[in-house]
C-alpha positions in Angstrom: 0.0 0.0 0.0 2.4 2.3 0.7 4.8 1.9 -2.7 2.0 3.9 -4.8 2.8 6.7 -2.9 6.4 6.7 -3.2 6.0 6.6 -6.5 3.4 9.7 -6.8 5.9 11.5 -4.5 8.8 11.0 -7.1 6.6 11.9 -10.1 5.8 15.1 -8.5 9.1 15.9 -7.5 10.1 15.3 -11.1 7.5 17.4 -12.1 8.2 20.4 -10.1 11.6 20.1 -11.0 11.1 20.1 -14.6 8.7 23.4 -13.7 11.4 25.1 -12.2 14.1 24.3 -14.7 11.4 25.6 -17.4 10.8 29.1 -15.9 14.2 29.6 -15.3 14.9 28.8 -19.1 12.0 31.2 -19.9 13.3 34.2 -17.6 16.7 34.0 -18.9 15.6 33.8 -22.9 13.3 36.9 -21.6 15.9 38.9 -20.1 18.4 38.3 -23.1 15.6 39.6 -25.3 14.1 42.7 -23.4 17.4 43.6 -21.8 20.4 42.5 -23.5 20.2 42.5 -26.8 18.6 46.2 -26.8 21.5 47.2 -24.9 23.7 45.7 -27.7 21.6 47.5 -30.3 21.4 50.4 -29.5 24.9 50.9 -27.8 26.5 48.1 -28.6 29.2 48.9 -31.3 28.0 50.7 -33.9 30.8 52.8 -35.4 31.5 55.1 -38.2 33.1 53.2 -41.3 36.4 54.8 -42.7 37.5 55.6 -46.1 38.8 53.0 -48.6 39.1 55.2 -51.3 42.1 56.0 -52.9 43.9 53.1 -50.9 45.2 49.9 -52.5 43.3 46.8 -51.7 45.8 45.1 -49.7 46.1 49.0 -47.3 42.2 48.6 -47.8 41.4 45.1 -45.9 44.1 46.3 -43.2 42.5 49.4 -42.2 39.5 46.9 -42.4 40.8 44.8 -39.6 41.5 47.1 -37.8 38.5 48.6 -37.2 36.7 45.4 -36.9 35.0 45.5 -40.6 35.4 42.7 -43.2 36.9 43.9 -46.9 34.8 41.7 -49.9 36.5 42.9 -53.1 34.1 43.2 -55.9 34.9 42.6 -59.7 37.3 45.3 -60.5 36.0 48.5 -62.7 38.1 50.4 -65.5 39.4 53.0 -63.4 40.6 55.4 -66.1 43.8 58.0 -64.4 43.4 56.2 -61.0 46.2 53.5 -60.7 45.1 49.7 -61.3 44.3 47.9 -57.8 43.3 51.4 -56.4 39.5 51.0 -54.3 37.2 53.3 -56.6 33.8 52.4 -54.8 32.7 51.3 -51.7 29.5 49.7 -49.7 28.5 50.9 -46.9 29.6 54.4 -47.4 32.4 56.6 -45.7 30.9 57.9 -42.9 27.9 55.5 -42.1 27.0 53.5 -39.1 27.6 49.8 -39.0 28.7 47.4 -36.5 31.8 45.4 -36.3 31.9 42.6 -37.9 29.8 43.7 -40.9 30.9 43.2 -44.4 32.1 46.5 -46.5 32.3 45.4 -50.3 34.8 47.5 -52.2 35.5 47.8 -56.2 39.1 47.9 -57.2 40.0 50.1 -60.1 41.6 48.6 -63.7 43.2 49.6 -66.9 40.8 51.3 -69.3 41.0 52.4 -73.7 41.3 55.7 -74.9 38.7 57.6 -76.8 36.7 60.6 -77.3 33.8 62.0 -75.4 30.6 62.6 -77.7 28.6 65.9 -77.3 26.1 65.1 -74.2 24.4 69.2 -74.0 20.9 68.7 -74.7 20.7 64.7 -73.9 18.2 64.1 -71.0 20.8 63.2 -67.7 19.9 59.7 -67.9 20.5 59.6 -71.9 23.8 61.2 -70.9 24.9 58.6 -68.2 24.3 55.8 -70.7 26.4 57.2 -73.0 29.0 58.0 -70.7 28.5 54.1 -69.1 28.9 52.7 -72.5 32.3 54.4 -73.4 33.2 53.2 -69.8 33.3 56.7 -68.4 32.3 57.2 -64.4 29.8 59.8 -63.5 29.1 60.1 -60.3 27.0 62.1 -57.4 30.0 64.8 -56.1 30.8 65.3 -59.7 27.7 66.4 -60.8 25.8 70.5 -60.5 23.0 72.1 -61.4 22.1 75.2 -63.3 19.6 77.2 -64.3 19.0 77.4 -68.5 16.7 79.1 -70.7 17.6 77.2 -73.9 17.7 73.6 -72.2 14.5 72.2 -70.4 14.9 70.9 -66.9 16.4 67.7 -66.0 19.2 68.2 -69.7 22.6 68.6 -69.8 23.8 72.4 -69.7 27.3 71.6 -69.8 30.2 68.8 -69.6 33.8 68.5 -68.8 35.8 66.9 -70.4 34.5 69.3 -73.4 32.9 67.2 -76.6 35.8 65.6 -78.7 38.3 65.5 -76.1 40.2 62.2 -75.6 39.3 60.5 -72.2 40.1 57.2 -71.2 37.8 54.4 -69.9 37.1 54.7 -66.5 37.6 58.5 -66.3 35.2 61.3 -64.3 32.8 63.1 -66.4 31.2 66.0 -64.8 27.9 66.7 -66.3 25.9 70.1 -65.3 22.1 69.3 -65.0 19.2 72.3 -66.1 17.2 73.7 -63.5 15.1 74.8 -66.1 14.4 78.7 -66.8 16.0 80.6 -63.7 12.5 81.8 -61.2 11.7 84.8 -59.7 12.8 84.1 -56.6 15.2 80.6 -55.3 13.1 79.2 -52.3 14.7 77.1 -49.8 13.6 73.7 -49.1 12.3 72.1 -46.5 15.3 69.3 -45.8 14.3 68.2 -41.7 14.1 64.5 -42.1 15.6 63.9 -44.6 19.1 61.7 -45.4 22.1 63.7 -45.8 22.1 62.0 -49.8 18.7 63.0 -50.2 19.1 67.0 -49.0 22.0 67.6 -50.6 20.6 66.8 -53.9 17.1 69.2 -52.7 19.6 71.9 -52.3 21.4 71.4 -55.4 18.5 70.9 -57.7 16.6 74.4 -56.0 20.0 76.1 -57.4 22.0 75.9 -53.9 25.0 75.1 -52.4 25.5 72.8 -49.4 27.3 74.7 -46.6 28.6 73.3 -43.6 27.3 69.7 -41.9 27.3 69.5 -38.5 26.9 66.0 -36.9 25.1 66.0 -33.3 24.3 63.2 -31.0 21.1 62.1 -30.2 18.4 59.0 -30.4 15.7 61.3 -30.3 16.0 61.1 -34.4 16.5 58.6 -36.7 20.8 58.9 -37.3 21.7 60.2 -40.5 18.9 62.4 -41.2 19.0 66.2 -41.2 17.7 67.6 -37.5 18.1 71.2 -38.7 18.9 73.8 -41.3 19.8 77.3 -41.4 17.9 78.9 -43.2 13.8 78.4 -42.6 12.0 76.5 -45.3 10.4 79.0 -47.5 13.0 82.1 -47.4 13.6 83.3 -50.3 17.5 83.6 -51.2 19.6 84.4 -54.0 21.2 81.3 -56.2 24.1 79.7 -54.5 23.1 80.5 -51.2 24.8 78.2 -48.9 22.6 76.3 -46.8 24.0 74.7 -43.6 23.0 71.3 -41.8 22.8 69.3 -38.9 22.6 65.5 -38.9 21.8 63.7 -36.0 24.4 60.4 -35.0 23.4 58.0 -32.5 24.5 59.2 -29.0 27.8 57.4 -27.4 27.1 55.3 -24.6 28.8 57.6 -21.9 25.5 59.7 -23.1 27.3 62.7 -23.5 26.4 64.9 -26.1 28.6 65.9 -28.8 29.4 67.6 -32.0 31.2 67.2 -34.8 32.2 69.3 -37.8 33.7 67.9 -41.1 34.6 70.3 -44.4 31.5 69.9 -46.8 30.9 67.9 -49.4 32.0 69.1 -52.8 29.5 69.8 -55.2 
């Protein structure tokens, strides 16, 4: 009579046991979840990613190491002047936020063919940039403006450097000025608050202005990499090439102390 209760005994031993073992599984996957991982997150190691360009590979993947990145070389383009096994391009860019550990893909420059540019003034931009992608010539961003025309509609080619004929090589800069259509009565300044620094630079360039100096600030109050402020209001009217000055938000250190940076503009 008395072994059925040994036996009930045992089993609910076992089972309270098993309870315990469970909740303490469960609070430890909950604290690892709600606590530390959001501290990793948000503190945890994000970092600003350096400049590969200009730098060999090989000085590319050590400066990589160092700061706790991983270098992926991508097929090599023609890089035109730029010496063969130079890094031309790079993924995440200079400057953004990443964590160690994450991969940064960079494109090696290679030996290119001579020939001559055709005339791009009056091509729509995206005509122009198949041209130029065909002849294995690199237009980018920085080396692009804006101008105001009466003779070419908006969103054509005003002007182009190298000049129409001249030899180039494959792989060289083209720098292609893009119509703002005929000049206004008055330049308005844009509203640029929320934005990403990309995406307010090129507001300010296409409303005929120039991008003045970008301040970086800490905070998690806004999304990093978006513009916090500007100095002029939205809405003032302003001659053309006004410079317009920014501030970007950057996540906050962990120390929580509030900080600010200054870096030379951007080139236009």
């Amino acid at each position: 009579m008395t072994e059925p209760r040994v036996s009930g005994g045992r089993l609910r031993t076992f089972g309270a046991g098993a309870l315990l073992i469970f909740l303490i599984v469960l609070f430890a996957g909950m604290v690892t979840d709600l606590v530390i991982m959001p501290l990793y997150t948000r503190h945890g190691a994000e970092k600003p990613v350096p400049s590969f360009i200009g730098m060999t590979v090989l000085q590319a993947k050590t400066l990589a190491e160092q700061e706790g990145f991983r270098l992926v070389e991508q097929p090599a383009k023609i890089g035109g002047k730029v010496p063969q096994g130079t890094v031309l391009e790079q993924r995440p860019l200079a400057g953004s936020f990443s964590k160690p550990g994450r991969v940064i893909h960079v494109v090696p420059a290679k030996e290119g063919m001579a020939t001559e540019i055709p005339d791009l003034t009056g091509l729509d931009q995206r005509s122009a940039e198949i041209e130029c992608r065909n002849l294995g010539l690199l237009v980018s961003p920085s080396g692009t403006s804006y101008d105001f025309s009466a003779i070419v509609p908006r969103g054509g080619i005003v002007r182009q450097r190298p000049s129409p004929g001249s030899p180039v090589i494959s792989g060289q800069a083209v720098q292609l000025t893009i119509s703002l259509g005929p000049r206004p009565n008055a330049i308005v300044v844009p509203s640029l608050v929320d934005m990403s620094l990309h995406e307010a630079r090129q507001a300010i360039l296409e409303a005929g202005l120039k991008l003045g100096e970008v301040t970086r600030k800490q905070t998690n109050l806004f999304t990093a990499g978006t513009v916090i402020a500007q100095s002029l209001a939205s809405g003032t009217e302003v001659e053309q090439d006004t410079e317009l000055d920014l501030v970007v938000a950057v996540p906050e250190s962990s120390s929580g102390q509030a900080a600010e940076e200054t870096p030379p503009p951007e080139a236009d």
